[in-house]
N, C-alpha and C positions, 0 to 999 in steps of 0.2 A: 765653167762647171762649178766654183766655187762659192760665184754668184747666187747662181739658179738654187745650189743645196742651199744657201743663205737663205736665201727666200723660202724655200717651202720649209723650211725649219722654223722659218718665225710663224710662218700658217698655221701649221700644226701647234704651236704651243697655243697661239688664239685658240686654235680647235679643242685644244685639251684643258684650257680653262673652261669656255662652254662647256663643253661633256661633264664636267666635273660639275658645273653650278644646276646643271639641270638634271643632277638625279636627285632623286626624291630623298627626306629628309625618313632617317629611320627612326628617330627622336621627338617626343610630343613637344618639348622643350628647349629653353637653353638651360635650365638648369638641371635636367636628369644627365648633362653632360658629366655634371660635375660631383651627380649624387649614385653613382655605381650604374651608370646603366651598359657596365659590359659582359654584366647576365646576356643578355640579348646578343652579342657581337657573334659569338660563333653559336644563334641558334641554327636549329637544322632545318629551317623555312625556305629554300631555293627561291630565286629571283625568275619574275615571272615578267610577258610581257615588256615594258617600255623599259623598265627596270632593269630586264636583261640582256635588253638591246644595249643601254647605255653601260653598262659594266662592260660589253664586249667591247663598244667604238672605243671608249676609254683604256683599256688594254692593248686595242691594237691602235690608237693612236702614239699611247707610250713605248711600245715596241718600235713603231717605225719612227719616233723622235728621237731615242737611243742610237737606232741604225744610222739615223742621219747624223746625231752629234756624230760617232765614230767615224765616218767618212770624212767629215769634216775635220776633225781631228787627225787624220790621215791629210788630209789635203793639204793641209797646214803646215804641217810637218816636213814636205818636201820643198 
C-alpha cells in the first residue's frame, strides 16, 4: 500500500509541475515582475476557458497530493 501511494504521489507532483508551467503568463514581461505589477493581482477579471480549467486541475491536483502526503505520513508512522 505504501508503495502504490509512493508512486501516485510522485505522479502527481509531475502532474502539478505541468499544470503550473502551462498556465498562461498574466505578465507582459519579466520585468513588470519586479516593477509593481500587483495592481493587477487581485483584479476582478475571473478566469475564463483554458485558464479556468487549469486553476481548477491545479487545485485539485494539490488537494489530492496533501491527502496523499497525509496518508503517507500515516503509513509511516506505524
Amino acid at each position: 500500500m505504501y508503495q502504490l501511494l509512493l508512486t501516485i504521489m510522485l505522479i502527481l507532483s509531475v502532474l502539478i509541475i505541468i499544470a503550473v508551467m502551462m498556465q498562461p503568463s498574466k505578465q507582459n514581461s519579466a520585468a513588470s515582475a519586479f516593477s509593481g505589477g500587483a495592481s493587477e493581482l487581485f483584479g476582478k477579471t475571473k478566469a475564463r476557458g483554458f485558464e479556468a480549467f487549469m486553476q481548477k486541475a491545479t487545485a485539485v491536483l494539490g488537494v489530492a497530493w496533501v491527502a496523499i502526503a497525509i496518508a503517507l505520513a500515516f503509513l509511516s508512522s506505524k
